[in-house]
C-alpha positions in Angstrom: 9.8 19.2 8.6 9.4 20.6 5.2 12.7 19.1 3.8 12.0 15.6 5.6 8.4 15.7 3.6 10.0 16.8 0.8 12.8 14.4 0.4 10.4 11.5 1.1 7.9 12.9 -1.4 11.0 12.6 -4.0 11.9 8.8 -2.7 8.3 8.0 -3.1 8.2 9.0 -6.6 11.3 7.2 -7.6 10.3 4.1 -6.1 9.1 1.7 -8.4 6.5 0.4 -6.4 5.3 4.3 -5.6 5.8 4.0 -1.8 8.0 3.0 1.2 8.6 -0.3 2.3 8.1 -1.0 6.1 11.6 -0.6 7.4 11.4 2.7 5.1 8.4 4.2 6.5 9.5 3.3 10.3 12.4 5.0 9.6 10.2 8.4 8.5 8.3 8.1 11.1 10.6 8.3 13.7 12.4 11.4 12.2 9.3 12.8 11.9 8.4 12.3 15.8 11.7 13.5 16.1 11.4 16.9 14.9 8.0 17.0 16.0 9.4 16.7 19.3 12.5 19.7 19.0 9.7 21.7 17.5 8.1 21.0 21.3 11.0 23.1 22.5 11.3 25.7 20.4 7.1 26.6 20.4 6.5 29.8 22.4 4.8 29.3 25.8 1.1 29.6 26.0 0.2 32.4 28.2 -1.9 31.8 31.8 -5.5 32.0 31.0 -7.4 35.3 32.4 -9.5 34.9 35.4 -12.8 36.0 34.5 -12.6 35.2 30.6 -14.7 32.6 28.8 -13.8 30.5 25.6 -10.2 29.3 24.2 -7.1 30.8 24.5 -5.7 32.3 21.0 -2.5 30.1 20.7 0.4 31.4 17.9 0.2 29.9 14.7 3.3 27.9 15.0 2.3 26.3 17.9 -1.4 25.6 16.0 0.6 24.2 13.3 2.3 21.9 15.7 -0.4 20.1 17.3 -2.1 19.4 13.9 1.1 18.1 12.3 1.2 16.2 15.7 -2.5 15.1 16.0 -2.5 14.0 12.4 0.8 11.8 11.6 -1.0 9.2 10.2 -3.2 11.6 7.7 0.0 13.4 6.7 2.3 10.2 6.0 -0.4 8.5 4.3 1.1 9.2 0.9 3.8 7.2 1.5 2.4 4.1 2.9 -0.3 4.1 0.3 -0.1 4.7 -3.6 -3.4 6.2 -4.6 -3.0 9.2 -1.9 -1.1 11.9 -3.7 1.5 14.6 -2.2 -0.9 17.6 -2.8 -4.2 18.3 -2.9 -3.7 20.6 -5.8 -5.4 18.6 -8.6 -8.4 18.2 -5.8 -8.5 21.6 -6.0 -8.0 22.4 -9.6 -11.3 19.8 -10.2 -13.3 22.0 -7.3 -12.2 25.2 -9.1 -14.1 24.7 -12.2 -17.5 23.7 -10.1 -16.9 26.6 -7.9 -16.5 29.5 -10.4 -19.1 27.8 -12.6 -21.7 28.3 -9.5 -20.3 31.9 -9.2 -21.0 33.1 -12.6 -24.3 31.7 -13.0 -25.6 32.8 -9.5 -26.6 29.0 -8.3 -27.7 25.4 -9.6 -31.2 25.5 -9.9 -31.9 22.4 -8.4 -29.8 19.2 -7.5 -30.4 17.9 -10.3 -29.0 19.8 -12.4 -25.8 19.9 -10.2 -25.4 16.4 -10.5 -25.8 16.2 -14.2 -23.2 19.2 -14.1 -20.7 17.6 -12.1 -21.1 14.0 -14.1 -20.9 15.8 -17.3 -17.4 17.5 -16.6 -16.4 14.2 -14.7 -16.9 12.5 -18.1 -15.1 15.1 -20.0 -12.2 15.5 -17.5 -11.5 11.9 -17.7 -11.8 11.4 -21.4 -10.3 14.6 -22.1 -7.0 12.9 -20.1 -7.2 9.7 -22.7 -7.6 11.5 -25.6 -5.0 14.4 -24.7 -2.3 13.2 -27.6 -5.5 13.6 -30.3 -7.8 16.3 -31.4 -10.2 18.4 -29.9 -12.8 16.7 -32.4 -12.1 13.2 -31.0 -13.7 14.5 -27.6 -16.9 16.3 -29.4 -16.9 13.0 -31.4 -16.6 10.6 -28.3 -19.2 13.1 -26.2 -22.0 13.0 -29.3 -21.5 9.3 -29.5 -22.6 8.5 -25.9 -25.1 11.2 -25.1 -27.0 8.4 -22.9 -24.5 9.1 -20.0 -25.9 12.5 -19.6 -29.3 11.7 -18.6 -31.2 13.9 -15.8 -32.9 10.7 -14.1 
C-alpha cells in the first residue's frame, strides 16, 4: 500500500496537469481495492466477544488500520483526482505548530479576539513572507508597516 501511494504520489507530481487522468485513477483504484482486499487475508482474526462484557472489542492495529484505509478510499485518493489536495498534511501541521506553541508559552488567548487578530496577523505574514522569500527581511517589515489597516481588532 505504501509503495502503490508512493509511486502514484511521484506520477502525480510529474504530471503536468498535477493529477491522474480517468483511465489513470481507475487504474489506482482498482490496485488499491486489490491490496486492500489481500490485506483482508492476511489481518489477524478478531477474537469471540466475552459473555458478560460491555463496550467494543479491542481490535489489533493492523486490522484498525485496514478498515480506515478501507472506509476512506475516496479521502485517501483524493490527491490524485484533485490538484489543490496535497500528499501530506505536513505543511497543515507546520502552520498549526506556530499557533499551538504560541498558546503554550503565553498560557491562553485572552479573548477571541485577540486569537483572531493572532491567527490573521501570522496568516498575512506567512503568505507574504512566501512572495517576498528571494528579498530581504526589510521588504516584509516594510510591506507589514505599509498596510497596518489589515490588522484591525474589529
Amino acid at each position: 500500500m505504501k509503495r502503490l501511494l508512493q509511486e502514484t504520489c511521484k506520477k502525480f507530481s510529474t504530471s503536468p496537469y498535477k493529477k491522474l487522468n480517468a483511465q489513470e485513477f481507475a487504474n489506482l483504484q482498482n490496485r488499491y481495492r486489490n491490496i486492500l482486499t489481500r490485506g483482508a487475508k492476511e489481518l489477524p482474526p478478531i477474537p469471540p466477544k466475552p459473555s458478560g462484557k460491555h463496550g467494543k472489542l479491542a481490535k489489533s492495529d493492523a486490522h484498525n488500520l485496514w478498515e480506515r484505509l478501507k472506509e476512506n478510499e475516496a479521502s485517501v485518493l483524493l490527491f490524485a483526482k484533485d490538484s489543490h489536495i496535497s500528499f501530506t498534511n505536513n505543511r497543515a501541521e507546520q502552520d498549526l505548530r506556530v499557533a499551538k506553541v504560541k498558546q503554550k508559552v503565553s498560557g491562553c488567548f485572552r479573548s477571541e479576539v485577540y486569537a483572531h487578530a493572532y491567527c490573521r496577523i501570522s496568516s498575512y505574514q506567512k503568505s507574504i513572507v512566501i512572495i517576498l522569500m528571494p528579498y530581504s527581511f526589510f521588504n516584509l517589515i516594510n510591506h507589514i508597516s505599509n498596510n497596518t489597516n489589515l490588522f484591525c481588532l474589529s
